[in-house]
C-alpha positions in Angstrom: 10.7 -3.4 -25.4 10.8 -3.6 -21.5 8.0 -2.7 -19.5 7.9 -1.4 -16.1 5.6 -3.0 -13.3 5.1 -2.4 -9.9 4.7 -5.5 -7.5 3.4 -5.6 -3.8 4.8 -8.3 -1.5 1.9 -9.4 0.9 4.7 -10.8 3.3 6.7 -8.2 3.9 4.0 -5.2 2.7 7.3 -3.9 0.2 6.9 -2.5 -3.2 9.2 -3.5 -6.3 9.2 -2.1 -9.3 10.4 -4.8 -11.9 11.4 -4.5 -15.6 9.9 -7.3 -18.1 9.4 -8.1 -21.3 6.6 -11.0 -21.3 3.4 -10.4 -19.1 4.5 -12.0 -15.5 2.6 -14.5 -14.0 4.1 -15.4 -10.6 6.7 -13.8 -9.2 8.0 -13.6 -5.7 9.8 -11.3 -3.3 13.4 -11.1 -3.5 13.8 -10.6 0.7 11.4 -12.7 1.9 10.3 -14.9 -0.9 6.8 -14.3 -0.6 3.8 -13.9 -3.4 4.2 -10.6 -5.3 1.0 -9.3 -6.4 0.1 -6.0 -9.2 -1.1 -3.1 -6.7 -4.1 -2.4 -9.2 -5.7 -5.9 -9.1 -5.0 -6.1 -5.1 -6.7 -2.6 -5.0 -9.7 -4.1 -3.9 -10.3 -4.2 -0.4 -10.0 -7.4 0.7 -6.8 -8.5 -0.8 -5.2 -4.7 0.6 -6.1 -5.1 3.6 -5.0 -8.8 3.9 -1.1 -7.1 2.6 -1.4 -4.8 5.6 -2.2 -2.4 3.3 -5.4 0.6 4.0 -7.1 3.0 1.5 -8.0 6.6 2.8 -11.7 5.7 3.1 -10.1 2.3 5.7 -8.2 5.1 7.9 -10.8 7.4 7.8 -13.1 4.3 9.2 -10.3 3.2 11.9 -9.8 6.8 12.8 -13.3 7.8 12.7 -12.4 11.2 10.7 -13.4 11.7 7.4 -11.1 10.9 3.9 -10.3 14.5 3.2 -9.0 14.7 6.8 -6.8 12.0 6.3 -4.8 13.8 3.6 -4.9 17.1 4.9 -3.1 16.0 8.4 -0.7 14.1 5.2 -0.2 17.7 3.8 0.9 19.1 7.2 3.0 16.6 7.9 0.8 15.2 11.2 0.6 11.7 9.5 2.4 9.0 8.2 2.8 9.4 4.0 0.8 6.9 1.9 3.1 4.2 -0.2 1.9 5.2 -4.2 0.8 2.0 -5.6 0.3 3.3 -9.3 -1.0 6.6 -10.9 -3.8 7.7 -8.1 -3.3 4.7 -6.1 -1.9 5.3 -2.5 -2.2 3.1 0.2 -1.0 3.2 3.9 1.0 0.6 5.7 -0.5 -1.1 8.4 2.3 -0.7 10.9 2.6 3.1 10.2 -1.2 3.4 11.0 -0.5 1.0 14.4 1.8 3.2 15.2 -0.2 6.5 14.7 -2.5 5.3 16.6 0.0 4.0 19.4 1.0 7.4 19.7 -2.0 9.5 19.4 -3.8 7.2 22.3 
């Protein structure tokens, strides 16, 4: 039975999904042949942010705005989506918060 996993490159700040049947161990990126880590354990804060990766709670510190505010301008389509890392795990890519930022300065 194949199993489906979701990966996150901390080179390039992609996400794969791969099929498997064993548990995997190391993997690496298939463009840039960097580390391939699973979203959940990198959840925590330190490797995320070291992937280029932010939570809500990051932006809403960056931004200075609160969490909720962060997915309401989502909803209305004033800022960049969040990539879904797993079931009710979203994360923002750094560049697309640079950018934000870029432009709203």
């Amino acid at each position: 039975m194949y199993k489906t996993t979701k990966r996150l490159c901390t080179a390039c700040n992609k996400v794969f999904t791969l099929e498997h049947e064993q548990p995997i161990k190391e993997v690496v990126c298939p463009q840039c042949a960097g580390p391939l880590l699973d979203p959940v354990a990198s959840a925590n804060k330190q490797v995320a942010v070291k992937a280029g990766m932010y939570s809500a709670k990051d932006v809403a510190n960056l931004l200075r705005i609160n969490p909720s505010t962060v997915y309401r301008k989502v909803k209305a389509g004033e800022f960049p989506q969040p990539v879904k890392l797993s079931a009710g795990v979203v994360r923002w890519r750094r560049e697309d918060i640079e950018a934000y930022m870029a432009g709203e300065n």
